[in-house]
VOPABA-654761 format. One record per atom (N, C-alpha, C, CB): atom name; residue number from 0; z, x, y; residue in one letter; chain. Coordinates in nm, 4 decimals, decimal comma. Glycine has a CB too. Layout:
<nodes>
+----+-----+----------+----------+----------+----+----+
: at :   i :        z :        x :        y : aa : ch :
+----+-----+----------+----------+----------+----+----+
: CA : NUM :        Z :        X :        Y :  A :  A :
...
+----+-----+----------+----------+----------+----+----+
</nodes>
This chain:
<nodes>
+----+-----+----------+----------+----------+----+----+
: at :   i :        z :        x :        y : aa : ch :
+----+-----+----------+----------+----------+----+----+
:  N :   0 :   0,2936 :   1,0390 :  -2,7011 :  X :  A :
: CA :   0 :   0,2212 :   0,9166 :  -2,7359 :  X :  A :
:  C :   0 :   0,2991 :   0,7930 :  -2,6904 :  X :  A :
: CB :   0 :   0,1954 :   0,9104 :  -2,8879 :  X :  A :
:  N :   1 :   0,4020 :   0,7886 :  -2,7420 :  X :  A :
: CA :   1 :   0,5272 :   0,6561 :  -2,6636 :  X :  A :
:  C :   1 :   0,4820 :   0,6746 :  -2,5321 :  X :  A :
: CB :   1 :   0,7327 :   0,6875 :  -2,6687 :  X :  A :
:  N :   2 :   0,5128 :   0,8058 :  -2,4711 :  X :  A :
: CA :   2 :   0,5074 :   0,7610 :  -2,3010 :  X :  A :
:  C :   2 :   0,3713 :   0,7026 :  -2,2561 :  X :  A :
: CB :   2 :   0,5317 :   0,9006 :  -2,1950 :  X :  A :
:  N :   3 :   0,2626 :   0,7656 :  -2,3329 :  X :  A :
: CA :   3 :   0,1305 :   0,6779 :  -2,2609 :  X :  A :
:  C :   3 :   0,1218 :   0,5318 :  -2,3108 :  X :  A :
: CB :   3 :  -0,0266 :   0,7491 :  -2,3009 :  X :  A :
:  N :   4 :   0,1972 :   0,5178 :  -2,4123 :  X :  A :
: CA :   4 :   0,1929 :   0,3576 :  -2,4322 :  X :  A :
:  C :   4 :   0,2701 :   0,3133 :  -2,3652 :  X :  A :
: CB :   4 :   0,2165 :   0,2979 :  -2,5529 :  X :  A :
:  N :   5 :   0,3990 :   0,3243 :  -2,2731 :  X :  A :
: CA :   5 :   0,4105 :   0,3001 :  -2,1885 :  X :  A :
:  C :   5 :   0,3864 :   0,2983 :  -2,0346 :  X :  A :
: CB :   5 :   0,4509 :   0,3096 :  -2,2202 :  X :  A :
:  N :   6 :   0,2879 :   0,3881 :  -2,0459 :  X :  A :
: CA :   6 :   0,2558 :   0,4177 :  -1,9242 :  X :  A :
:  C :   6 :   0,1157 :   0,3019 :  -1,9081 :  X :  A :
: CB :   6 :   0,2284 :   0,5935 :  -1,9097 :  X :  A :
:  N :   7 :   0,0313 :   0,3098 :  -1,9971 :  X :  A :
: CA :   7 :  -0,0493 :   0,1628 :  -2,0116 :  X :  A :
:  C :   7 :   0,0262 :   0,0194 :  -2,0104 :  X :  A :
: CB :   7 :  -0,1229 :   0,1626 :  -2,1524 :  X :  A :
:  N :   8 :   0,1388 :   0,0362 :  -2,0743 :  X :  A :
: CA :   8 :   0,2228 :  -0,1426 :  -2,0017 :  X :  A :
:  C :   8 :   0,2248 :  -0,1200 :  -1,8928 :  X :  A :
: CB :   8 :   0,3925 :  -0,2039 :  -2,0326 :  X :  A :
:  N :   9 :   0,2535 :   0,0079 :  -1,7886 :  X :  A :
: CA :   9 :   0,3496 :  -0,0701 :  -1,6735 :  X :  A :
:  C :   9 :   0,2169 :  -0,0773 :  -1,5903 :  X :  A :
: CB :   9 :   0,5090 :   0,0251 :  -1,5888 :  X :  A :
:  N :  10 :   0,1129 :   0,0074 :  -1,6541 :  X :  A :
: CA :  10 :  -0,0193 :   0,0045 :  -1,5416 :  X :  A :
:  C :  10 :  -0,0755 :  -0,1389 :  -1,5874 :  X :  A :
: CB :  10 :  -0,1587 :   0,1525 :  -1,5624 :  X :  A :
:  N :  11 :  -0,1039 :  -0,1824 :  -1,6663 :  X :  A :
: CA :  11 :  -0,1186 :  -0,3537 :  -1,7142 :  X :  A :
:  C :  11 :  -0,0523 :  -0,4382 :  -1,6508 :  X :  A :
: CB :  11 :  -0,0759 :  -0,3922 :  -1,8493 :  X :  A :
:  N :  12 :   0,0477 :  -0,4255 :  -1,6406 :  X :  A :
: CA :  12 :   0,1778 :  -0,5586 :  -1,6202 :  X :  A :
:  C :  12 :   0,1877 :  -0,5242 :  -1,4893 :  X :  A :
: CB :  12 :   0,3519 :  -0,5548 :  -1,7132 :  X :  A :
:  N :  13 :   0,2282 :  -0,4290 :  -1,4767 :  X :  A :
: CA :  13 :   0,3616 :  -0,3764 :  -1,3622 :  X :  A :
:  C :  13 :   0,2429 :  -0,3584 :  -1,2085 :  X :  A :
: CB :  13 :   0,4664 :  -0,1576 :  -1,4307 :  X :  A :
:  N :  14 :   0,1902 :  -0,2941 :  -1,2103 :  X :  A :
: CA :  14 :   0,1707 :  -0,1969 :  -1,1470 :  X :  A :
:  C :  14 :   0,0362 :  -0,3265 :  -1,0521 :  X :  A :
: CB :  14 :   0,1309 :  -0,0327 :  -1,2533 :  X :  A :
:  N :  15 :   0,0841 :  -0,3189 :  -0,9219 :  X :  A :
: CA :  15 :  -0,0221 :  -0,4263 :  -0,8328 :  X :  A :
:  C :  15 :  -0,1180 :  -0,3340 :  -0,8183 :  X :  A :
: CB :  15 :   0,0264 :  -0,4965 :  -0,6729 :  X :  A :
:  N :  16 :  -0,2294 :  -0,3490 :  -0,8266 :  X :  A :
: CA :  16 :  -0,3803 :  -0,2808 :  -0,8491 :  X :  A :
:  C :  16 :  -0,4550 :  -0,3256 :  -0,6803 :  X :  A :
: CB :  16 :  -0,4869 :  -0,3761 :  -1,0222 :  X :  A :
:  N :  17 :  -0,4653 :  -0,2673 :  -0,6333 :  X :  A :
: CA :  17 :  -0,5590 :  -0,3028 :  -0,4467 :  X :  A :
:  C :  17 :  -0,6513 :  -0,3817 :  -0,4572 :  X :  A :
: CB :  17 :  -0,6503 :  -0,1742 :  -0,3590 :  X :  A :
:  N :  18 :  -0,7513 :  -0,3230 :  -0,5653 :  X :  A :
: CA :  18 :  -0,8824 :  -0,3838 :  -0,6195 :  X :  A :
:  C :  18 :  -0,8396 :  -0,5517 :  -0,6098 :  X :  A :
: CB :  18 :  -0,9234 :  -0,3214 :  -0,7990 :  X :  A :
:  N :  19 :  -0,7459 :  -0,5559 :  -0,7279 :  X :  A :
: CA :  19 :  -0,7461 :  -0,7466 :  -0,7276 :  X :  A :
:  C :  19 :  -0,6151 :  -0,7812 :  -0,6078 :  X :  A :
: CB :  19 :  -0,6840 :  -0,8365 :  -0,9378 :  X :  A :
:  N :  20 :  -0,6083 :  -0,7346 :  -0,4661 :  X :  A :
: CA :  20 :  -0,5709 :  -0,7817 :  -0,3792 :  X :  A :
:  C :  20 :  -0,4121 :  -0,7735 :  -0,4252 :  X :  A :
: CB :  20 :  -0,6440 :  -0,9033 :  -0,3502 :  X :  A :
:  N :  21 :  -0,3404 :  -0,6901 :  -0,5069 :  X :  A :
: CA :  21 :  -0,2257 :  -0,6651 :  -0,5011 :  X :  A :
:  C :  21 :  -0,1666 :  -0,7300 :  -0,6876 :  X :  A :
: CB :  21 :  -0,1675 :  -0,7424 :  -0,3449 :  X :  A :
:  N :  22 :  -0,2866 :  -0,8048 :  -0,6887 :  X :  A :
: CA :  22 :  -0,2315 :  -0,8233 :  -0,8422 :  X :  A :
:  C :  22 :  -0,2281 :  -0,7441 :  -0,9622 :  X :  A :
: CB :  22 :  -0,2858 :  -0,9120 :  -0,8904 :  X :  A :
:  N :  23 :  -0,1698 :  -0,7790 :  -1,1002 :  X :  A :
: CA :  23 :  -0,1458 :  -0,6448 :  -1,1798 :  X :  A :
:  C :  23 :  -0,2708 :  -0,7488 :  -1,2881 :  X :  A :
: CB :  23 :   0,0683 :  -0,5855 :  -1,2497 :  X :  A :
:  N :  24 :  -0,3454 :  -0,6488 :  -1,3269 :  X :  A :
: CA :  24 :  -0,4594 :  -0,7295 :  -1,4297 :  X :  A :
:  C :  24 :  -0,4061 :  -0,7973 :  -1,5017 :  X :  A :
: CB :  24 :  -0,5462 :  -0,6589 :  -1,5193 :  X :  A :
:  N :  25 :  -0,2862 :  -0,8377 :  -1,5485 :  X :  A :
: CA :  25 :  -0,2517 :  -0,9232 :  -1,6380 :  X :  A :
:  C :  25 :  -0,2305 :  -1,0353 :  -1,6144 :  X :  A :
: CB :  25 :  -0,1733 :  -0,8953 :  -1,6897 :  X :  A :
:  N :  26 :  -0,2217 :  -1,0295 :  -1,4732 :  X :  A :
: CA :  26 :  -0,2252 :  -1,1867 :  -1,3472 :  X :  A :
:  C :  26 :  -0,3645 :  -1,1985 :  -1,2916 :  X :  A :
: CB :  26 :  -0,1095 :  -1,1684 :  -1,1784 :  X :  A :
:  N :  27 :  -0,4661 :  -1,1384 :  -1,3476 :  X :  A :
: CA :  27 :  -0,5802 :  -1,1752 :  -1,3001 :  X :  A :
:  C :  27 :  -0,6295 :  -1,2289 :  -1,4163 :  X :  A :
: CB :  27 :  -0,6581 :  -1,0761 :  -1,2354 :  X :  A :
:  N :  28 :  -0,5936 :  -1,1752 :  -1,5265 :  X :  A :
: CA :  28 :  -0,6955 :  -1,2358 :  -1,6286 :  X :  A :
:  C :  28 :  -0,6096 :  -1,3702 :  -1,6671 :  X :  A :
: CB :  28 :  -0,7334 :  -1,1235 :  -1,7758 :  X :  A :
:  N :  29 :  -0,4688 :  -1,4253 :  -1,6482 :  X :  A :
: CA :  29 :  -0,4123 :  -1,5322 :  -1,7058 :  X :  A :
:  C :  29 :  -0,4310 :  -1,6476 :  -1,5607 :  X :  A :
: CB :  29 :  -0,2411 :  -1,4890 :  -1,7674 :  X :  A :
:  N :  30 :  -0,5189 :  -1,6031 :  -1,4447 :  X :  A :
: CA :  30 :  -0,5392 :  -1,7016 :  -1,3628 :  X :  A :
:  C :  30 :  -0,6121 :  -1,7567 :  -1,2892 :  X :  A :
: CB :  30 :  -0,4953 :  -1,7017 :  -1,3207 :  X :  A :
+----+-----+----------+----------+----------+----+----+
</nodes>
């Protein structure tokens, strides 16, 4: 359980997504 809650931060935060052109959703939704 810890690791998938971490594994959801780093895919949130961390992790540049293609879809939003390299950003991590947490820089799409604060911009």
């Amino acid at each position: 359980r810890e690791l998938f809650i971490q594994f959801v931060q780093y895919y949130n935060f961390h992790r540049p997504h293609q879809a939003l052109d390299g950003r991590t959703p947490v820089e799409e939704i604060t911009n």
